[in-house]
C-alpha positions in Angstrom: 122.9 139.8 71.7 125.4 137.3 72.9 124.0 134.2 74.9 125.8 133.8 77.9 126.9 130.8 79.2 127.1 129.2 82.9 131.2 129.1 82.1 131.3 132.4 81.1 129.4 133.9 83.8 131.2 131.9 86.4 134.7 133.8 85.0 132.8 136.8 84.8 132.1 136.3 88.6 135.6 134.9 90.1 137.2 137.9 87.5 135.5 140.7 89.5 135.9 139.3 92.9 139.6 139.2 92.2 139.4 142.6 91.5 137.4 143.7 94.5 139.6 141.5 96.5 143.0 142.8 94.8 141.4 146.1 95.9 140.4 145.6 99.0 143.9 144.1 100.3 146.1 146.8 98.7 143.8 149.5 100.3 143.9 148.2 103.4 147.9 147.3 103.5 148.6 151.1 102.3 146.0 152.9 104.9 145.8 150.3 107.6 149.4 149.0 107.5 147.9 145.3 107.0 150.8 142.5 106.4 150.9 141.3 102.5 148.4 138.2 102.8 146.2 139.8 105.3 143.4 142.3 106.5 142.4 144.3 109.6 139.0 142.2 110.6 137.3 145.9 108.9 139.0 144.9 105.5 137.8 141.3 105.9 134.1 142.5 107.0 134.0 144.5 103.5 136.0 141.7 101.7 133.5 138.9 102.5 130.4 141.2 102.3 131.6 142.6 98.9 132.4 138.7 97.9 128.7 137.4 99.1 127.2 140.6 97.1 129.1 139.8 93.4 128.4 135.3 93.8 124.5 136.3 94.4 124.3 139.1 91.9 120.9 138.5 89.6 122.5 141.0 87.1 125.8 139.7 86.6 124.9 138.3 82.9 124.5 141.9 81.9 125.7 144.6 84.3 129.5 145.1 84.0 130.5 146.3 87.8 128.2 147.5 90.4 129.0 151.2 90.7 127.2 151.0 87.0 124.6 148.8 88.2 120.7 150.6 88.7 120.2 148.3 91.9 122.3 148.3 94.7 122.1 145.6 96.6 125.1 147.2 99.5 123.7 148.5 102.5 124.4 152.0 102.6 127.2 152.1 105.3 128.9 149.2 102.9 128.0 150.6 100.1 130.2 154.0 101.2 133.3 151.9 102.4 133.4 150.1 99.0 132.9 153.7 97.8 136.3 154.9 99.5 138.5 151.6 99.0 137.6 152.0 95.1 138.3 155.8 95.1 141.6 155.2 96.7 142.8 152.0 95.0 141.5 152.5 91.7 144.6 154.8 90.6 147.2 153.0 92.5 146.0 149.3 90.8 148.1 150.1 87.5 151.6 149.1 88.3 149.9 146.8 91.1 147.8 144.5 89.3 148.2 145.9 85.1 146.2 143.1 83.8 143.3 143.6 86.1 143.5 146.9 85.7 143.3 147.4 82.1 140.8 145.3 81.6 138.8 146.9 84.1 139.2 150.0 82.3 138.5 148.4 78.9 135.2 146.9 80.3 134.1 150.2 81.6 134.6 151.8 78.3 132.7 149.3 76.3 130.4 150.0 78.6 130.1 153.9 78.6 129.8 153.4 74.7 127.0 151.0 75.0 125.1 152.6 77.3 125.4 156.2 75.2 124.6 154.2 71.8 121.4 152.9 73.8 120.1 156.0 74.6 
């Protein structure tokens, strides 16, 4: 198994908060009519929660995002908002953000094909 290193995890950290964050803002410009550069102070409660959650992850060496993860360190009411931003902007990411999101969708297969050669 591959070591890895303070560096790495430190990308593998700012890469998903980008993600989250991407997510977070084009969710909340589409359904709560936000301005481009800014969220509605519920958008910025789950941005800065959902931040604080990914920079004092334990797992992040070996989990790849936290719907996959087997602890869940949201509290359930922020777990369910995350929940419905993700639903919602997941699909609409592609012509959005393409780089993030095909490599979100690469990481998740890898994943998938671990975890099944695992078992």
């Amino acid at each position: 198994m591959k070591q890895t290193t303070p560096k790495d995890l430190a990308k593998k950290r700012a890469e998903e908060q980008l993600l989250v964050s991407e997510m977070i803002a084009l969710y909340c410009r589409r359904q709560h009519r936000a301005p481009k550069g800014s969220l509605c102070p519920e958008c910025q409660e789950l941005r800065d929660y959902a931040l604080a959650r990914i920079d004092h992850c334990p797992f992040m060496e070996t989990k790849t995002f936290c719907s996959a993860c087997k602890v869940h360190c949201y509290k359930p009411a922020m777990r369910e908002q995350i929940r419905t931003v993700m639903r919602w902007a997941g699909p609409r990411m592609l012509p959005v953000h393409p780089v993030l999101s095909i490599r979100h969708v690469i990481v998740t297969i890898r994943a998938k094909r671990k975890a099944g050669a695992e078992k």
